[in-house]
C-alpha positions in Angstrom: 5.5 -6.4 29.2 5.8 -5.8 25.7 6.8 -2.7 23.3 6.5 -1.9 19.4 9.7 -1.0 17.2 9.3 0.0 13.3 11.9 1.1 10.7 12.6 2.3 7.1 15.9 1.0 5.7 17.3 3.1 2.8 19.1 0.1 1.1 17.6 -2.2 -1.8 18.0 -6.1 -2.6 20.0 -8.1 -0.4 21.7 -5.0 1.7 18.2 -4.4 2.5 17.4 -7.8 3.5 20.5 -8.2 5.7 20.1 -4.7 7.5 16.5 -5.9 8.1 17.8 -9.1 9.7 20.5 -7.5 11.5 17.7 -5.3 13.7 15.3 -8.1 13.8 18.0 -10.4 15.2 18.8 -8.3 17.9 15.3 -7.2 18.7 15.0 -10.9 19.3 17.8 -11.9 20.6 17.0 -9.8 24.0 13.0 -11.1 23.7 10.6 -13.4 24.7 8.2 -13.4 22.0 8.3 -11.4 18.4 5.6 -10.9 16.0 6.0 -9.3 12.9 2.3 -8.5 12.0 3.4 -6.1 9.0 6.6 -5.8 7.4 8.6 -4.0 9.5 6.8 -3.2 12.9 7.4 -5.9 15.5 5.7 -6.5 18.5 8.1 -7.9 21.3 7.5 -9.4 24.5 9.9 -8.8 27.1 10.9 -9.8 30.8 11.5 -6.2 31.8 12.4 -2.4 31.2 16.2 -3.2 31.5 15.4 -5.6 28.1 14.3 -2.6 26.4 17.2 -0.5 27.1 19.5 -3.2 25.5 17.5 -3.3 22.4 17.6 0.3 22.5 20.9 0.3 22.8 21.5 -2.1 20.2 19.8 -0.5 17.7 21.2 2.8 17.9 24.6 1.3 17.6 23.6 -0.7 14.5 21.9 3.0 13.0 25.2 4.6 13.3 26.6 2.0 12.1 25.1 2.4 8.7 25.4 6.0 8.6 21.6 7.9 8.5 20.3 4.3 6.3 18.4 3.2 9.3 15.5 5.1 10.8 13.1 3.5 13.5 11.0 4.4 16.0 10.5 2.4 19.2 7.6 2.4 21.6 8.3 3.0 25.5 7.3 -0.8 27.1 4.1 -1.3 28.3 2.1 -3.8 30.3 -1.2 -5.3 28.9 -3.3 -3.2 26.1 -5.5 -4.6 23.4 -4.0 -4.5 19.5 -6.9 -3.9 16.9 -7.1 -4.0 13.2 -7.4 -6.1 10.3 -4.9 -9.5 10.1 -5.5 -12.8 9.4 -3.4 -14.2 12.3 -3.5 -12.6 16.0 -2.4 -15.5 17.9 1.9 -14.1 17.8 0.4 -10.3 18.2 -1.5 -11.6 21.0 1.3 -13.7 22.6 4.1 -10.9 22.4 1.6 -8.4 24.1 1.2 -10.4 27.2 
């Protein structure tokens, strides 16, 4: 089971860079596999639905936490599915959609 989360960050230089670690640190913190295949959408394999709520959760409370500079979007999870496009590396895409 895996799902897809993306987000802008309205910050520059380093607060960008630690708001961006921040969410990625918690996305993975609840996951079994991440892969970030373009800057700022992550693919994450998870054990189960109940995973994704956490993230979810987590999130939100890190976006109000920074007052309207955090927008994402967050895919429902889903089981199986094929990712297409153009990237030189599919082998983490691959293993975090398992």
């Amino acid at each position: 089971m895996h799902f897809t989360v993306s987000w802008d960050i309205e910050a520059e230089g380093e607060s960008l860079n630690r708001i961006h670690n921040l969410l990625l640190e918690n996305v993975k913190k609840h996951s079994l596999t991440t892969a970030e295949p373009l800057s700022k959408y992550i693919i994450a394999g998870i054990e189960n639905e109940a995973k994704w709520h956490i993230i979810l959760k987590s999130l939100k409370g890190i976006a109000l936490m920074h007052k309207g500079r955090i927008k994402f979007v967050m895919s429902p999870p889903m089981k199986g599915g094929q990712y297409n496009g153009e990237l030189k590396d599919w082998i983490k895409v691959n293993e975090a959609a398992k």
